[in-house]
C-alpha positions in Angstrom: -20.9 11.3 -3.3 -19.1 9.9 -0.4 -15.4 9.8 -3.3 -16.3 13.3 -4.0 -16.5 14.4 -0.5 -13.2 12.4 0.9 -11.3 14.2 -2.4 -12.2 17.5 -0.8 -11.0 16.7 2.4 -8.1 15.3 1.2 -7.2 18.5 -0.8 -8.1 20.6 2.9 -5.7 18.0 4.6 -3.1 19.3 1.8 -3.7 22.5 2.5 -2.7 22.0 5.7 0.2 20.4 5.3 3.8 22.6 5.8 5.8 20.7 3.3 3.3 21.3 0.5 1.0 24.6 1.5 4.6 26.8 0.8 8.0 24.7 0.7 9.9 23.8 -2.4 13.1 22.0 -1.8 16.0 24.3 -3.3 17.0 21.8 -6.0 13.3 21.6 -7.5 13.1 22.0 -11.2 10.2 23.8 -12.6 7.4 22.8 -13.2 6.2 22.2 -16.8 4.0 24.4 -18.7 0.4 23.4 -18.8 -2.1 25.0 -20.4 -2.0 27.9 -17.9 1.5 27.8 -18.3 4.2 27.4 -14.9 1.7 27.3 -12.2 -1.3 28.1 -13.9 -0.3 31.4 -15.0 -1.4 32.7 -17.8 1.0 33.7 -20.8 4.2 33.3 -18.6 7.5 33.6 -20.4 10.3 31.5 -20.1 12.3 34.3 -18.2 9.9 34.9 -15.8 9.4 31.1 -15.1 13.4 30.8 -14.3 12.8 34.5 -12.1 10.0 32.8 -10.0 11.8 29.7 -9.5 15.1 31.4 -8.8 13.3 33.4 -6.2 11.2 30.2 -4.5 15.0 28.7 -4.4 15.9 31.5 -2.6 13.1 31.5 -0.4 13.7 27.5 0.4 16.0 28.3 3.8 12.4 30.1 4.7 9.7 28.1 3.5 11.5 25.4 5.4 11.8 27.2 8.6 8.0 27.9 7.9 7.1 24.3 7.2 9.1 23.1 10.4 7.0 25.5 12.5 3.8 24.1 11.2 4.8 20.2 11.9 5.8 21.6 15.8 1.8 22.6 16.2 0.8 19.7 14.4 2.8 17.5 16.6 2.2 19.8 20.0 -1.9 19.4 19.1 -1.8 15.8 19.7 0.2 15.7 23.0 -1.7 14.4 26.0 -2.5 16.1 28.5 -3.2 18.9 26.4 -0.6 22.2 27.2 -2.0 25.0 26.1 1.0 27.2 27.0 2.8 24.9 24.9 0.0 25.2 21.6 0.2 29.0 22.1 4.0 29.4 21.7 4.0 27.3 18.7 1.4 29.1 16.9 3.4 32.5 17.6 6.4 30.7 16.3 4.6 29.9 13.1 3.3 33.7 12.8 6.8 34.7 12.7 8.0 32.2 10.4 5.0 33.1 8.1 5.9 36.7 8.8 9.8 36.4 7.9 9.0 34.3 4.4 5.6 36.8 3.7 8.1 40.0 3.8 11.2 37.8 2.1 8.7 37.2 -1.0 7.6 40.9 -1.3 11.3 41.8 -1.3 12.0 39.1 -4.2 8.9 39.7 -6.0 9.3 43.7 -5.8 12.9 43.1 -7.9 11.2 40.5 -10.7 8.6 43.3 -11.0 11.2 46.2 -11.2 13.2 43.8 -13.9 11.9 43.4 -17.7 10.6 40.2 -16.8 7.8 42.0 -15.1 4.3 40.1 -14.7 1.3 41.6 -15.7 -2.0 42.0 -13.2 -3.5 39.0 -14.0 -0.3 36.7 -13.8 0.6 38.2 -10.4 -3.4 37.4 -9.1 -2.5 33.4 -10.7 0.8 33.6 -9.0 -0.5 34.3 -5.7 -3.3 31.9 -6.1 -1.3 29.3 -6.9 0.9 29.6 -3.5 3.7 31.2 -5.1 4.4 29.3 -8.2 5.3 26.4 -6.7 4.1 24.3 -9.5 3.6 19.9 -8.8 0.5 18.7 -6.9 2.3 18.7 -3.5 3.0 15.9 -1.0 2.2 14.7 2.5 4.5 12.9 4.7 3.7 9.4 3.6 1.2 6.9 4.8 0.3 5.7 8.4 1.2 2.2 8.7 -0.4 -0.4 9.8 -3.7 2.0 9.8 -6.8 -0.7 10.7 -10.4 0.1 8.5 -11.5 1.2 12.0 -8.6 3.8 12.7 -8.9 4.8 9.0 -12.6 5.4 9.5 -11.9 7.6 13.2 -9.4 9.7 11.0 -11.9 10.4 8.3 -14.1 11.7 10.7 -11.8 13.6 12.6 -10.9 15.2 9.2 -15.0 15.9 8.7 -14.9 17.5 11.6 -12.4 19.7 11.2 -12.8 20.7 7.4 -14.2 24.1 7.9 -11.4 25.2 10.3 -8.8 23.8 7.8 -10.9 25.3 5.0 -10.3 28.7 6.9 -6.4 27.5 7.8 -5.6 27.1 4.1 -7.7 30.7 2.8 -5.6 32.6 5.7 -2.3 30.9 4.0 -3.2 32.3 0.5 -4.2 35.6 1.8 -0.7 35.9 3.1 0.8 35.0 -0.2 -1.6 37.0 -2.3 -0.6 40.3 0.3 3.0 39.4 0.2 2.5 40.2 -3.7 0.9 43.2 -3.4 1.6 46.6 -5.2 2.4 48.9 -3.5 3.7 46.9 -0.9 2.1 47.3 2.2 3.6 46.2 5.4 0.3 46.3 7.2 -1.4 44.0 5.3 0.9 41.3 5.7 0.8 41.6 9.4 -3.2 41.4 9.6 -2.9 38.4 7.4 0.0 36.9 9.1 -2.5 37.6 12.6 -5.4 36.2 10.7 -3.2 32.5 10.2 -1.7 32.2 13.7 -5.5 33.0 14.5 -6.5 30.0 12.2 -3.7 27.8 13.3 -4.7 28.3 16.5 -8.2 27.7 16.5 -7.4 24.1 14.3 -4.9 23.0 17.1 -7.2 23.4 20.3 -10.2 21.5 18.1 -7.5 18.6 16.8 -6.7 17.7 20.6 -10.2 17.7 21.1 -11.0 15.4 18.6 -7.4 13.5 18.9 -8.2 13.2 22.1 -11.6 11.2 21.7 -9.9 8.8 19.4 -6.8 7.8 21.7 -9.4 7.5 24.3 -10.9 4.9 21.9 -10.2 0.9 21.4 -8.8 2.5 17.7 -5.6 4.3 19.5 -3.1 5.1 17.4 0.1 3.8 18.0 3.3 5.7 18.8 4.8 5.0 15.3 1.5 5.7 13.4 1.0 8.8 16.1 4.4 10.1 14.4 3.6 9.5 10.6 0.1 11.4 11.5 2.3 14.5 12.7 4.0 14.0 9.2 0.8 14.2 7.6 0.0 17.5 9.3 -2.3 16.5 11.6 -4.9 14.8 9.3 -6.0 11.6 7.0 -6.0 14.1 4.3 -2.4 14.9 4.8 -1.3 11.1 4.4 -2.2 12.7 0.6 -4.1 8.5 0.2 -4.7 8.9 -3.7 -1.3 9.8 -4.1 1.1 7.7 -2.4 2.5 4.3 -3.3 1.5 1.4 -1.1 3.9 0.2 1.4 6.8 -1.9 -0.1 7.1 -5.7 -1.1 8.0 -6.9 2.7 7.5 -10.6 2.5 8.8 -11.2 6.2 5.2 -8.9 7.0 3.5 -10.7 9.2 1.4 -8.8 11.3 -2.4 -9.9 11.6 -0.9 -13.5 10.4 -1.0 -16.7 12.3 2.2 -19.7 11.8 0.9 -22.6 10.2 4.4 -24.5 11.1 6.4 -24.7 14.0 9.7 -25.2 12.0 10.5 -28.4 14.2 7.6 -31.5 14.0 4.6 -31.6 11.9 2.2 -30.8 14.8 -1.3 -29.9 12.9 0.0 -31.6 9.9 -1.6 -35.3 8.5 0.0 -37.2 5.8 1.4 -39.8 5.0 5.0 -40.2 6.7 6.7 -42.5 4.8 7.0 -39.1 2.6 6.9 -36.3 4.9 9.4 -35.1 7.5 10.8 -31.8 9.3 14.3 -31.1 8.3 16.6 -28.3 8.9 13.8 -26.1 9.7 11.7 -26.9 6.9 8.5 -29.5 6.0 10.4 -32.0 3.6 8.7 -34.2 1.1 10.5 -36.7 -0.8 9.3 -39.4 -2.9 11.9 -41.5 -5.1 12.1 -44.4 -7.3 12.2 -47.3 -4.3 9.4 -45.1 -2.3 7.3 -43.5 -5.1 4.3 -41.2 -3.6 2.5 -40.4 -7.1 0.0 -38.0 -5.8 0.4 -37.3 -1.9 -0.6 -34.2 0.2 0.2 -33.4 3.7 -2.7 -31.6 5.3 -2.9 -29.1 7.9 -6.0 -29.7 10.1 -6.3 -27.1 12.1 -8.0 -24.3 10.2 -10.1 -23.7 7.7 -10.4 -21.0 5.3 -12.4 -19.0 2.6 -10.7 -15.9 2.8 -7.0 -14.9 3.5 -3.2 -14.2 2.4 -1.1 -17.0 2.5 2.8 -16.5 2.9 5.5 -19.4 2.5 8.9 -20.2 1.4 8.9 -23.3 -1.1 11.6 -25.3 -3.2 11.4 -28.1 -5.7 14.6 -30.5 -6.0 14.4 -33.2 -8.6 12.0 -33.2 -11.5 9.0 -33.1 -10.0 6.6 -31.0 -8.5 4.1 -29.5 -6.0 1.8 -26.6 -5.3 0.2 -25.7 -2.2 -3.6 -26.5 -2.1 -6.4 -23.8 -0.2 -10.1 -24.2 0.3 -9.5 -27.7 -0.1 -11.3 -30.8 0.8 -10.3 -34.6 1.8 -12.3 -37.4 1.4 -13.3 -37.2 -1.8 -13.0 -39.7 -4.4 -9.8 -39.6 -6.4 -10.6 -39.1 -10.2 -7.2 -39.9 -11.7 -5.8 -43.3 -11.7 -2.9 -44.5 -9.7 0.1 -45.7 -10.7 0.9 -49.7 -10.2 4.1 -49.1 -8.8 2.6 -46.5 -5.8 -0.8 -48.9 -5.2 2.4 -51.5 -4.6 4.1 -49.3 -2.3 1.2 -47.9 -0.5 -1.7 -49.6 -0.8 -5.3 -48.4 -1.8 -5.5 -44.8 -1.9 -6.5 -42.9 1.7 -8.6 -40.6 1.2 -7.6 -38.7 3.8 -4.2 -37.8 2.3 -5.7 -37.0 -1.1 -6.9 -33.4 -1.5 -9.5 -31.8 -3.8 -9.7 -28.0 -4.8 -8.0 -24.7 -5.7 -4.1 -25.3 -5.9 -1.2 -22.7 -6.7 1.3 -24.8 -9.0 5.0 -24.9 -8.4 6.7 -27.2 -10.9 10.4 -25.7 -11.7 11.4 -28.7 -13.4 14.8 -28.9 -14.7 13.5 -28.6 -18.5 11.4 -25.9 -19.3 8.8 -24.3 -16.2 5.6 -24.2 -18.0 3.4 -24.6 -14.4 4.6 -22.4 -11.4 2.3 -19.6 -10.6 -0.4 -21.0 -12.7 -4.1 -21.3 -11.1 -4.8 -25.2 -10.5 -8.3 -27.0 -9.2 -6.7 -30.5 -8.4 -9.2 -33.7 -8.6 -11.8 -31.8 -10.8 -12.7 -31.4 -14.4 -11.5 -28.0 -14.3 -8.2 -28.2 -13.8 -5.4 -25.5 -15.4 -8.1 -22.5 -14.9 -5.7 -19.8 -15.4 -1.9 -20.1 -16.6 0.3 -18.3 -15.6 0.7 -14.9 -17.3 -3.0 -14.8 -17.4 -5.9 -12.9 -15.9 -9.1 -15.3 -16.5 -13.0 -15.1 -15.9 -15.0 -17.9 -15.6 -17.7 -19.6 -13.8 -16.8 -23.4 -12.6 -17.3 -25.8 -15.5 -18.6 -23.0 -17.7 -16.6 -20.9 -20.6 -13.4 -19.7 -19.5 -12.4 -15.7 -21.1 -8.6 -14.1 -21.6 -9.4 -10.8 -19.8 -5.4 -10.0 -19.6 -1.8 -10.9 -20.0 0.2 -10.1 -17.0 3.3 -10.7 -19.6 5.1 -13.7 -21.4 4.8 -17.2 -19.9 8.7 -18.1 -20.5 10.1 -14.7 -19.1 7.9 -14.9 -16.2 8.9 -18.6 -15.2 12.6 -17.7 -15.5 11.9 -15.3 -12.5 11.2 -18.6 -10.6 14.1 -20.9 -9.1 15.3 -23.9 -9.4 16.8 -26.0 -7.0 16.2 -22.7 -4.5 13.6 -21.3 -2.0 10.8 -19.3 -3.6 8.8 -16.8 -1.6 4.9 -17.5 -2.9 2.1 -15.5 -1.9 -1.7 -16.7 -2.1 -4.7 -14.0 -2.4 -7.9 -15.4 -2.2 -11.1 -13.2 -1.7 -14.4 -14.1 -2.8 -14.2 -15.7 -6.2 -10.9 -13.4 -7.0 -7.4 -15.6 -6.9 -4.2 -14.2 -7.1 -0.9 -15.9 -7.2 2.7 -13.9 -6.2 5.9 -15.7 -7.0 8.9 -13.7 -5.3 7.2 -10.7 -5.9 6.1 -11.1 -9.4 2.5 -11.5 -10.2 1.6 -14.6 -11.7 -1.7 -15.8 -12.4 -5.6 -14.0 -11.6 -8.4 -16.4 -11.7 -12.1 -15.0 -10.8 -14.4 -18.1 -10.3 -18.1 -16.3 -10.6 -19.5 -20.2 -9.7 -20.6 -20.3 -6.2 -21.3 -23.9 -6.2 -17.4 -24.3 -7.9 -15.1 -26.5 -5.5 -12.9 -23.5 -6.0 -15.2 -21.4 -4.1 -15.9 -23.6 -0.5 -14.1 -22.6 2.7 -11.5 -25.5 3.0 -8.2 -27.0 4.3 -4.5 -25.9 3.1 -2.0 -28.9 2.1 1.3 -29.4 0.4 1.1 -31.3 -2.5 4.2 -33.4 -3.5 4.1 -35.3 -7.2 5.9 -37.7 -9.2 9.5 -38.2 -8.3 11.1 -35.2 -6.1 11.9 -33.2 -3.2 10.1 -30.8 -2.1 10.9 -28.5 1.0 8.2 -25.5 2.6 8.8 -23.2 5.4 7.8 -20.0 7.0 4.1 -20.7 6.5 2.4 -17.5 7.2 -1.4 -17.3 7.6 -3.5 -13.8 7.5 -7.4 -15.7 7.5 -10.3 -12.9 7.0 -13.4 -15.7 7.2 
């Protein structure tokens, strides 16, 4: 119920949008025939499809003029203090945009209808119902960024409240059209609708600084930046058009809401073993070579733990070895795998404290083939490789493992990882859903329905550095949820 409802609003919010109640840029191409045919209209020819488009092309100068007017209320209706004086000359502005496009069509349309490509009755009625035969679903000025769940859910609202006068606002906008079509014309008409909108207009604009009021007034307060992309939207959640627009784009360097695990100049926070780990050049090095082998060896940062976050970090492999950086992790534990002679000789017994245990996302861009990076790793457990990379898995700790996807081919996928270069790898982890990002690409989905799984315990983060290799991390970037 609550889908349905938010669809409806959205559509209202649409409505009262300027760019996509009437305008049609002037390069559009038309729309293609559905079952309806262009628009919805029934039995339309392809003459009088290029006549209604040439017209709407035409009109564009208008439309636009129309739309512009619109966005000015939208944007005046948010302005505090409120200026009526201000609201009222905005909505006359828009009743004489609306007037000047209303009369423009009935001139246009009054030629297609004195030409052979005449429409029929019931095509003019779809016509006008469909705003003009505009064709396309529309569009809204994009999303608000950075909109919190809180804000998001004040918006909502704020649309709720409004949807009867925007219900009204969008039924005064078709009236215009449908009287604009009208035969005979009739000049009256289309003034008395045209009154009827700025009336509408009018009545939504001193309600939305009401209501825009209470939420600026709020600990939610809209930013100036997400105050402008709301004007965009015409004045409403609804209007950011949510179901329709793309998410914001890749921007790895987004950190808002994220904490730096790294200083970029000592290892404060950091535990490990230093006859391996160092800060260099802005970056947390790990080396281990043939005199000073490492075998196994994490650094561990100590001073948070998590269960659920994003992870952001920069991360290159030199050498043929290889890391992976371990989450909800644990130290202590008793290290399953045996050690190499030549590291028990240059270490001693194994610390514990430096050895970690749970989920790890792999980086190994050897200088053979790649068959690791990406892939979905529980380090010190039975489990191990849970989900390779190109893989979307199920499972349940120790239990059966299912193929519920491919993401794509192993081999093409690890050719988008670098060698000898910095990575940019992103870590998702939310309940028992893992996701791995390797400069942008998706790489690996694990779901771990196990509660009692070592992948699933709030933990540590470490670097991991193996065998005999260099391994360099920077710009550690921290969103934690729980």
């Amino acid at each position: 119920m609550f889908k349905r409802i938010y669809l409806a609003i959205v559509i209202l919010g649409l409505a009262g949008l300027a760019a996509a109640a009437q305008a049609q840029p002037a390069t559009a191409a038309p729309a293609p025939q559905g079952r309806g045919g262009f628009g919805g209209i029934p039995n339309v020819t392809p003459e009088q499809t290029a006549a209604i488009t040439q017209m709407n092309t035409d009109l564009a100068p208008l439309t636009q003029a129309l739309a512009a007017a619109r966005s000015a209320v939208a944007a005046e209706s948010v302005v505090q203090p409120r200026n009526d004086a201000a609201i009222r000359t905005k909505v006359a502005a828009v009743k004489t945009a609306e007037l000047a496009l209303a009369n423009a069509r009935a001139d246009a349309f009054a030629k297609i209808q004195a030409s052979p490509n005449k429409f029929a009755q019931a095509q003019v009625a779809a016509l006008a119902a469909g705003g003009g035969g505009r064709g396309g679903r529309g569009g809204g000025g994009g999303s608000i960024p950075d909109l919190s769940p809180d804000q998001g859910r004040m918006l909502y609202q704020m649309d709720t409240d409004l949807t009867l006068l925007m219900q009204a606002l969008a039924t005064a906008r078709t009236a215009v059209t449908t009287a604009a079509y009208a035969e005979p014309r009739n000049n009256a008409a289309i003034e008395s609708k045209a009154d009827a909108v700025s009336a509408a207009e009018l009545a939504l604009a001193n309600a939305r600084v009401t209501v825009f009021a209470r939420l600026q007034a709020s600990s939610n307060k809209l930013a100036p930046e997400q105050v402008t992309a709301f004007i965009a939207a015409g004045g409403s959640l609804g209007g950011a058009v949510r179901p329709f627009t793309q998410p914001e784009p890749i921007d790895f360097n987004y950190h808002k809401g994220y904490v730096s695990l790294f200083d970029g100049v000592s290892l404060k926070g950091w535990d490990g073993n230093p006859k391996f780990w160092r800060v260099e050049n802005g970056a947390i090095v790990g080396e281990s070579t043939a005199t000073n082998p490492s075998g196994n060896s994490y650094l561990v940062y100590r001073d948070v733990e998590a269960h659920d976050f994003t992870l952001k970090f920069e991360i290159k492999i030199e050498g043929a070895g290889g890391s992976g950086l371990q989450y909800r992790s644990k130290t202590g534990i008793p290290w399953l795998s045996p050690i190499p002679p030549a590291v028990t000789a240059n270490v001693g017994p194994v610390n514990l404290n430096w050895m970690m245990t749970g989920p790890q996302a792999d980086f190994w861009p050897t200088n053979g083939a790649d068959t690791y990076s990406g892939q979905f790793y529980s380090e010190n457990d039975p489990m191990r490789i849970m989900a390779w990379r190109g893989q979307v898995v199920e499972g349940a700790g120790l239990g059966t493992r299912h193929l519920m996807g491919n993401i794509g081919d192993r081999k093409v996928l690890g050719d988008l990882v670098k060698k000898n270069d910095w990575n940019e790898y992103t870590i998702i982890a939310r309940g028992g859903t893992f996701i791995h990002i390797i400069n942008g690409q998706l790489m690996s989905v694990m779901v771990d329905d196990d509660p009692k799984s070592t992948n699933n315990q709030s933990g540590l983060f470490g670097i991991e550095i193996e065998q005999i290799t260099k391994i360099s991390v920077r710009n550690i970037w921290l969103k934690k949820l729980n």
